[in-house]
ZAMARLUM-512112 format. One record per residue (C-alpha): residue in one letter; y, x, z. Coordinates in nm, 4 decimals. Layout:
// residues N
<A <Y X Z>>
...
This chain:
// residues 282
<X <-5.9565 3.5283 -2.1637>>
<X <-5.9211 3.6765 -1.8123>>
<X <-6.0249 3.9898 -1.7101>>
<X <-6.2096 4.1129 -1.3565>>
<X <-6.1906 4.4573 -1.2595>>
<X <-6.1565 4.5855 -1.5816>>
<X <-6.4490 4.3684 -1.7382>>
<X <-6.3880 4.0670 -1.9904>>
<X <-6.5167 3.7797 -1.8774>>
<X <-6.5856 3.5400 -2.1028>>
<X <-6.7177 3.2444 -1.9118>>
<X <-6.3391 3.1956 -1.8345>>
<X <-6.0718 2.9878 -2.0643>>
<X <-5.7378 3.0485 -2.0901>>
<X <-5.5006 2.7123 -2.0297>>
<X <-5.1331 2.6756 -2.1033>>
<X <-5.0200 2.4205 -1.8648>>
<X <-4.8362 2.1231 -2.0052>>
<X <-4.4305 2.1149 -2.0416>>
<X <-4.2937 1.8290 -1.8040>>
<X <-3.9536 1.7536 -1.9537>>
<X <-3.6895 1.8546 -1.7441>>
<X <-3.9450 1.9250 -1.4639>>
<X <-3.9403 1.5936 -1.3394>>
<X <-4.2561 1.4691 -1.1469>>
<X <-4.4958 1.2293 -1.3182>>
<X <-4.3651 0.9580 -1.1276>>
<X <-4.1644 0.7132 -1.3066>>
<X <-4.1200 0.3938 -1.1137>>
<X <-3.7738 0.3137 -1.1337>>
<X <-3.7479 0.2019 -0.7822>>
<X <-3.8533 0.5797 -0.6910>>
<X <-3.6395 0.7406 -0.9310>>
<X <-3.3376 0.5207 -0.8425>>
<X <-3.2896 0.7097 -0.4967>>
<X <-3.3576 1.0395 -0.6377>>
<X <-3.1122 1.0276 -0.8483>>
<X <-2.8224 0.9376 -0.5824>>
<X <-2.8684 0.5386 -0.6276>>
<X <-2.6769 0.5601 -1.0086>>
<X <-2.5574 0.2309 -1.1293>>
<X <-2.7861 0.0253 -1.3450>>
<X <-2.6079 0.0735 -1.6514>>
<X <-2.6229 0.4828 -1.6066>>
<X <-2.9330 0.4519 -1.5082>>
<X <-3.1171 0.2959 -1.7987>>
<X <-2.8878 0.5360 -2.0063>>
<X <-3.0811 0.8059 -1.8597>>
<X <-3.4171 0.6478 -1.8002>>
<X <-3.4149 0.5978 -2.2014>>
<X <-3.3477 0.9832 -2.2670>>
<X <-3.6079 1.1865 -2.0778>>
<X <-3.8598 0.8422 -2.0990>>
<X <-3.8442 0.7071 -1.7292>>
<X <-3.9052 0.3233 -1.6414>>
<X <-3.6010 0.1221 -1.6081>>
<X <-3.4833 0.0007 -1.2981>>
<X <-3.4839 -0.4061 -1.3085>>
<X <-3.3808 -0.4897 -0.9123>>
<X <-3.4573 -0.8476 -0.8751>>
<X <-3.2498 -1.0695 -0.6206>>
<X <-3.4614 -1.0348 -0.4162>>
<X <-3.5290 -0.6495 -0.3768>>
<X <-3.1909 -0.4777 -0.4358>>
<X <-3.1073 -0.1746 -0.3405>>
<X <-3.0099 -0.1661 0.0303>>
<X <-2.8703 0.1564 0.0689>>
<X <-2.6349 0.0652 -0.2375>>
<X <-2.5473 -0.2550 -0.1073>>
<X <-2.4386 -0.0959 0.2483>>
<X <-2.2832 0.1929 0.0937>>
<X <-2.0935 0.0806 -0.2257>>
<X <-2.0335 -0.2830 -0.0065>>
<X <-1.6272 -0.3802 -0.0904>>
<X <-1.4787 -0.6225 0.1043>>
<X <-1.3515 -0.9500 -0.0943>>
<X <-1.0169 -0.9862 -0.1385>>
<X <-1.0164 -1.3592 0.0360>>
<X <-0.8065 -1.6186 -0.1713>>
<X <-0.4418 -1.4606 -0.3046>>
<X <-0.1824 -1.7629 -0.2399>>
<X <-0.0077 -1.8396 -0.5768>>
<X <0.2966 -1.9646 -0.4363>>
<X <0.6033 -1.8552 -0.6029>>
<X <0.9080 -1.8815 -0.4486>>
<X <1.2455 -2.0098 -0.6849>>
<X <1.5010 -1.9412 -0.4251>>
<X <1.5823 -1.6511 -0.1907>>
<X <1.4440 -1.6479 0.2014>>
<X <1.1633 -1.9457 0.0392>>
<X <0.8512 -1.6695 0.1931>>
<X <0.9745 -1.4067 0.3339>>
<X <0.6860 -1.1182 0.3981>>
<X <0.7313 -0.8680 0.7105>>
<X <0.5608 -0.5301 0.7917>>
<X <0.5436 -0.2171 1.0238>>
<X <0.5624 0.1071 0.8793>>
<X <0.5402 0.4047 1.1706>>
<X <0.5521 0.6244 1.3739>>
<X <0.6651 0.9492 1.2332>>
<X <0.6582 1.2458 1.3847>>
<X <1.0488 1.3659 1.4005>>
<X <1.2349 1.1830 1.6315>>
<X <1.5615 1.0089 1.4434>>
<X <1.8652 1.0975 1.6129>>
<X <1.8749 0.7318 1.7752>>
<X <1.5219 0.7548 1.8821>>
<X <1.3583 0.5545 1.6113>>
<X <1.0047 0.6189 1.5362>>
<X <0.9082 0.3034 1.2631>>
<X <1.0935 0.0795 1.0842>>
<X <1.0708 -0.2523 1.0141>>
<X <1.0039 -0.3882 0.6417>>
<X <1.1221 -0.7186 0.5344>>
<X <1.0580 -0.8663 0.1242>>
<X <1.2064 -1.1737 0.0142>>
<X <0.9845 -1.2891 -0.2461>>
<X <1.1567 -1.4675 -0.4637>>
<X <1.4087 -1.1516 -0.5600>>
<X <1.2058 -0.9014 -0.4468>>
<X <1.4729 -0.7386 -0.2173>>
<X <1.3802 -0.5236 0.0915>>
<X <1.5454 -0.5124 0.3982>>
<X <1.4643 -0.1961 0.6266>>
<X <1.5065 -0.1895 1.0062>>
<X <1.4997 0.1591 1.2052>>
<X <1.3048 0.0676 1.5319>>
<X <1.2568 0.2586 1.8731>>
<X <0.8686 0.0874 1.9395>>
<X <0.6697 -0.1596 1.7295>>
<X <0.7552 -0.3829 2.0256>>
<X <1.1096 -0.3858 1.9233>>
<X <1.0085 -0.6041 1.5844>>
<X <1.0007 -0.9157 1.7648>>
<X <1.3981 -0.8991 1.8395>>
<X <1.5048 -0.7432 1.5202>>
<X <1.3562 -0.9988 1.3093>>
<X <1.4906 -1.2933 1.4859>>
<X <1.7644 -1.1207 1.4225>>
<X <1.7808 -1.0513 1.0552>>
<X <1.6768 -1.4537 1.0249>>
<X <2.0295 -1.5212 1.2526>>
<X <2.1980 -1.3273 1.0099>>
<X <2.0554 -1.3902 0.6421>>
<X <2.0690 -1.7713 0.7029>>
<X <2.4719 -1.7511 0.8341>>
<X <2.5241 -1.5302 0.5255>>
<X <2.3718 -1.8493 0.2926>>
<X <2.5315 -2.1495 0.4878>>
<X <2.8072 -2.1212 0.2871>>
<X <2.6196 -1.9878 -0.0384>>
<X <2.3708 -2.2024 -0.1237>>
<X <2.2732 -2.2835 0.2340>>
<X <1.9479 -2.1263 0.1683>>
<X <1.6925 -2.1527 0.4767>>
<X <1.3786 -1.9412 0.5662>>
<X <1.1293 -2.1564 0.4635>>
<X <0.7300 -1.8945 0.5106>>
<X <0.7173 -1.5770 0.7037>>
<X <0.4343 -1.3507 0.6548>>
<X <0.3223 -1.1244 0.8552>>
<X <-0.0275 -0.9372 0.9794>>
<X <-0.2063 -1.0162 1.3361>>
<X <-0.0040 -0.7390 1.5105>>
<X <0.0836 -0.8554 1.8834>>
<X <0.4573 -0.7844 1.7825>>
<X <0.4433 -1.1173 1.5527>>
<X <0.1731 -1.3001 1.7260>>
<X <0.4081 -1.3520 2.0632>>
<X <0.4423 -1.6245 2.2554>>
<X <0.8394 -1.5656 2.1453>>
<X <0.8124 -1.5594 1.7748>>
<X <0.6331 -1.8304 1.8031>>
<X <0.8437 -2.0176 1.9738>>
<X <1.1087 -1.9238 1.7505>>
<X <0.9726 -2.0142 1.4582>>
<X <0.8771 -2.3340 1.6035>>
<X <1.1936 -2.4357 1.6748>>
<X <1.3190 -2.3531 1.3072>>
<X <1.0353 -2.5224 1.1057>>
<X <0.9731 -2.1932 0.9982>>
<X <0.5789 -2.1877 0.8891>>
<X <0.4079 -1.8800 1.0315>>
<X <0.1214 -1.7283 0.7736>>
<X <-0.0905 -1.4764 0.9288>>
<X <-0.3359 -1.2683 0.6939>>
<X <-0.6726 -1.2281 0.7560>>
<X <-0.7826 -0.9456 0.9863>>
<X <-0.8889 -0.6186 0.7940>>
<X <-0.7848 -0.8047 0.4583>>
<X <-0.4099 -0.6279 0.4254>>
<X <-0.4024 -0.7169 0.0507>>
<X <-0.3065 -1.1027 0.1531>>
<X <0.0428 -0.9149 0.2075>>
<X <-0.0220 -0.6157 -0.0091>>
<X <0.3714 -0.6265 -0.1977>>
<X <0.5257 -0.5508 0.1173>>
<X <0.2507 -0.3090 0.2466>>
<X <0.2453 -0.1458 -0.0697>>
<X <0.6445 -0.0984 -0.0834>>
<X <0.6031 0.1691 0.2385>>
<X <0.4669 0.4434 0.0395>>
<X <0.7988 0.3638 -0.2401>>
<X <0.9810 0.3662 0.0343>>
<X <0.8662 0.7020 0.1949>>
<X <0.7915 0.8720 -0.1487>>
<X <1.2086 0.8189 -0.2388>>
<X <1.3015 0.8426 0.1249>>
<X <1.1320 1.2264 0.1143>>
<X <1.2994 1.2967 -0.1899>>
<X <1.6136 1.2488 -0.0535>>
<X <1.5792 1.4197 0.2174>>
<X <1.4072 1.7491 0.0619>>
<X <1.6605 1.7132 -0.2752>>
<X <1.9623 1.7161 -0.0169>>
<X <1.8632 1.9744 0.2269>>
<X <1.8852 1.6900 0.5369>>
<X <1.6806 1.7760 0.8371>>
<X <1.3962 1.5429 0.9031>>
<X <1.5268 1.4043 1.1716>>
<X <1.7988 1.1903 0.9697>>
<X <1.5011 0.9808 0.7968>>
<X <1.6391 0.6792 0.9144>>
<X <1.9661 0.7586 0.7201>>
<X <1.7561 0.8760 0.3797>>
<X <1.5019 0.5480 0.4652>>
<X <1.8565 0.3043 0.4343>>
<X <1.9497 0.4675 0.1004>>
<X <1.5986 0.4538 -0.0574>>
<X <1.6050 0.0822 0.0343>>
<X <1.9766 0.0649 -0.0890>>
<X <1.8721 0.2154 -0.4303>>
<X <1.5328 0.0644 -0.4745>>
<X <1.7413 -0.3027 -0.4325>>
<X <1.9446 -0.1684 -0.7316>>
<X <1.6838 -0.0301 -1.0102>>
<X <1.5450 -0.2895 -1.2743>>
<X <1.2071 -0.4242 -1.1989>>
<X <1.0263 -0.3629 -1.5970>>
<X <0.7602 -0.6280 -1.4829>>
<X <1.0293 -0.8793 -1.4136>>
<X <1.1585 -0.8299 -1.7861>>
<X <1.4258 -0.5991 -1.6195>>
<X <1.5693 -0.8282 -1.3304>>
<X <1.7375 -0.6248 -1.0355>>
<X <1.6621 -0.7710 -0.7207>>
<X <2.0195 -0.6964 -0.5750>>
<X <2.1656 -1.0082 -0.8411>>
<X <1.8679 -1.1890 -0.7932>>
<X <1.8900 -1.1866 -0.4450>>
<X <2.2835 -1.2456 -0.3735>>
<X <2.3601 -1.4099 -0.6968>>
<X <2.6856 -1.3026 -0.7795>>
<X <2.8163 -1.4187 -0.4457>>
<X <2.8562 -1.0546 -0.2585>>
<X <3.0272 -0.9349 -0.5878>>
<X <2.8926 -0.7425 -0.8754>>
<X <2.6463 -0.4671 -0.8777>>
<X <2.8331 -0.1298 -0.8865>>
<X <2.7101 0.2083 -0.9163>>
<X <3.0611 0.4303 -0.9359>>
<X <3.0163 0.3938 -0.5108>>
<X <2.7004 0.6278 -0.5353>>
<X <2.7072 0.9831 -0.4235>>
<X <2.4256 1.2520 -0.3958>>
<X <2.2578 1.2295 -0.1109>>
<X <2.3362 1.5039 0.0862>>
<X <2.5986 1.5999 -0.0902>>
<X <2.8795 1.7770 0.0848>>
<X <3.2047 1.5194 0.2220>>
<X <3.5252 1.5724 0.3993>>
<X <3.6877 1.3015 0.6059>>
<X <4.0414 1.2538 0.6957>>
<X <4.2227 1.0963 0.9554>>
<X <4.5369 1.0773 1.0909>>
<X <4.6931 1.2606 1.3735>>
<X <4.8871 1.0623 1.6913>>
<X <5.2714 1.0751 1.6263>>
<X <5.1963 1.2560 1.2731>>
<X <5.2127 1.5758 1.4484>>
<X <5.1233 1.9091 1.3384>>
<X <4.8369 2.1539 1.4786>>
């Protein structure tokens, strides 16, 4: 009963308005509530919509969501070769990793990453310019295939690389060409087609960092720490090869066995001696 000025008036009611769970609106569409809610998966959705007594949310084909669909969009994968390789330099895989930041003490600013993918070894190559690549892999194929013409006589069979210009030239083409060398490039914007050797960069960096902060080396001898994280990473078992190391895998016995008493600290303090002319005294 409500009062006015002071007098009861009895021609008006008292009403308790109704409780609206959780104070949502008495709306309960699921195509409304869907949005409001941040565009939830279905599954959480109807989780929800079940508690507090909201419609569920049944998208057909033919009226999904379009803000999820441009927003939560992934792009596919493509088709993942399953080629495996059964001797060393069979596919070879090639990346970029750069620039940094500190200037190496010859000038380097990326480095070159090379996986054989057979044994899983990397080869790293300190470069002055991405335009240098071209050069340095020839290069490395010179020299890996002279090292197997008398060990196995192992050829490089696939390289694979991205669509950078530096191994889309008119040279490496050429090149490769000549060899019978089969050129794979990956798919634009669709880096997991040569994900391994993409991937291996941040390995790479994360042990090449630790190096150099662990041994108190200025930044600027990265290229030095970057050899010896490649060095070491060759030389650690691989647990989801059931333990192979890709340094035996990889040379096969043939450049001697894997040793470890050779390994120092990185960083560490080291004297070196040398002779004097005439063995004289100062």
């Amino acid at each position: 009963m409500a009062a006015l000025d002071g007098v009861a008036d009895k021609s008006v009611t008292s009403v308790t308005p109704p409780i609206v769970q959780s104070g949502l609106a008495p709306v309960t569409k699921g195509e409304l509530w869907h949005p409001r809610l941040g565009h939830p998966g279905k599954l959480v959705y109807d989780k929800l919509a079940k508690e507090i007594g909201l419609a569920k949310y049944e998208p057909s084909p033919y009226s999904l969501c379009s803000t999820c669909v441009t927003a939560k969009g992934q792009l596919s994968k493509g088709v993942i070769s399953d080629f495996k390789a059964t001797a060393p330099l069979q596919l070879v895989q090639v990346d970029l990793c750069g620039g940094f930041r500190y200037e190496e003490y010859v000038d380097s600013k990326c480095f070159l990453t090379i996986r054989d993918s057979y044994s899983r070894y990397y080869f790293v190559i300190p470069l002055k310019n991405k335009a240098a690549a071209t050069q340095a892999l020839i290069n490395w194929i010179h020299q890996q295939e002279n090292y197997f013409s008398i060990r196995g006589g192992y050829k490089v069979g696939t390289v694979r690389t991205d669509n950078g210009g530096e191994f889309t030239s008119n040279v490496l083409h050429d090149f490769f060409g000549s060899k019978g060398i089969t050129h794979q490039l990956t798919v634009t914007h669709n880096s997991s087609q040569n994900g391994a050797v993409e991937r291996v960069h941040r390995t790479l960096q994360e042990k090449m960092r630790s190096l150099l902060i662990g041994g108190r080396v200025p930044p600027y001898l990265w290229s030095e720490a970057l050899r010896c994280a490649a060095y070491l990473l060759n030389r650690l078992p691989i647990l989801s090869r059931q333990g192979s190391v890709p340094y035996a895998q990889y040379y096969g016995g043939a450049d001697g066995p894997l040793r470890f008493n050779n390994l120092r600290t990185f960083g560490c303090a080291a004297f070196a001696t040398h002779g004097f002319p005439n063995d004289t005294c100062w």
